[in-house]
C-alpha positions in Angstrom: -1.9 0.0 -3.6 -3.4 3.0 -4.2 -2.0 6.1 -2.4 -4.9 8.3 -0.8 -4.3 12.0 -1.6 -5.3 14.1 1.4 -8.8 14.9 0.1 -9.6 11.8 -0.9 -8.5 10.6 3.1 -10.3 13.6 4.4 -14.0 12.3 2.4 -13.6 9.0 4.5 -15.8 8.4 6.9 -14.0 8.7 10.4 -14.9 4.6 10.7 -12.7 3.6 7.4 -9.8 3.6 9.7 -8.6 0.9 12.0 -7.5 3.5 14.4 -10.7 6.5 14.1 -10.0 8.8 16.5 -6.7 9.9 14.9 -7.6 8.6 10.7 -5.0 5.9 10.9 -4.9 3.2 8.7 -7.8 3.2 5.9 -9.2 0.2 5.5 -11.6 1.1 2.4 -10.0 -1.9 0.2 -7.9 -5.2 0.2 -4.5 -3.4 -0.3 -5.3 -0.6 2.3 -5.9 -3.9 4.8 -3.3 -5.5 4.2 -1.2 -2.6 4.6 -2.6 -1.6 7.9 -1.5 -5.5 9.1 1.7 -4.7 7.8 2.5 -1.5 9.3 0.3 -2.3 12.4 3.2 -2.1 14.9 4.4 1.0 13.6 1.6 2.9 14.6 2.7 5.6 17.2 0.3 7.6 20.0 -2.5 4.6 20.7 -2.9 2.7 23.7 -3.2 -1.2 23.8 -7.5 -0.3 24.2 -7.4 1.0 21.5 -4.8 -2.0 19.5 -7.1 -3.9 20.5 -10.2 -2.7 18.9 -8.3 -1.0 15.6 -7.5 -5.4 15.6 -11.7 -6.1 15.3 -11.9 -3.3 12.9 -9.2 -4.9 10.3 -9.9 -8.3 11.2 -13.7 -7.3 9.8 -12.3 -5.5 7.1 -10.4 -8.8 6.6 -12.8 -10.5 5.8 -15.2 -8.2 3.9 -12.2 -7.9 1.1 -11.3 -11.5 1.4 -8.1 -10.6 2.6 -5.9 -13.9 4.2 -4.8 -12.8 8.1 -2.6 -15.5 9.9 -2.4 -13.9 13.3 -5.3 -14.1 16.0 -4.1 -10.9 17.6 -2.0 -8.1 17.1 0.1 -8.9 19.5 1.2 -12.4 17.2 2.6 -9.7 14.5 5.8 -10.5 13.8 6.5 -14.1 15.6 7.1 -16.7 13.1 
């Protein structure tokens, strides 16, 4: 995956992230995606409102990269 420099985080638009209000998680490609799926728990400071909708916003990132997502919600992360 590529590594986002802080310029090139700060020239995304606030809506690349799965959580916008504090630039969390890019989700500008299929790497970036599945890394936010990845690292989705370990996201510190958010509320379960706003899990929830960061969720939609990889989900439909999911799906414009064609990236594979097993869980139906972020709360399924983890349980095998």
């Amino acid at each position: 995956m590529a590594k986002l420099n802080a310029e090139e985080r700060n020239d995304l638009d606030k809506g690349q992230f799965a959580f916008p209000d504090t630039r969390k998680e890019p989700l500008e490609n299929a790497a970036h995606v599945r890394n936010a799926i990845a690292r989705f728990n370990q996201v510190k400071g958010v509320s379960d409102t706003e899990r929830d909708a960061a969720w939609k916003r990889i989900k439909a990132a999911a799906k414009r990269f064609d990236v594979a997502v097993q869980e139906d919600s972020w709360r399924d992360i983890g349980k095998d």
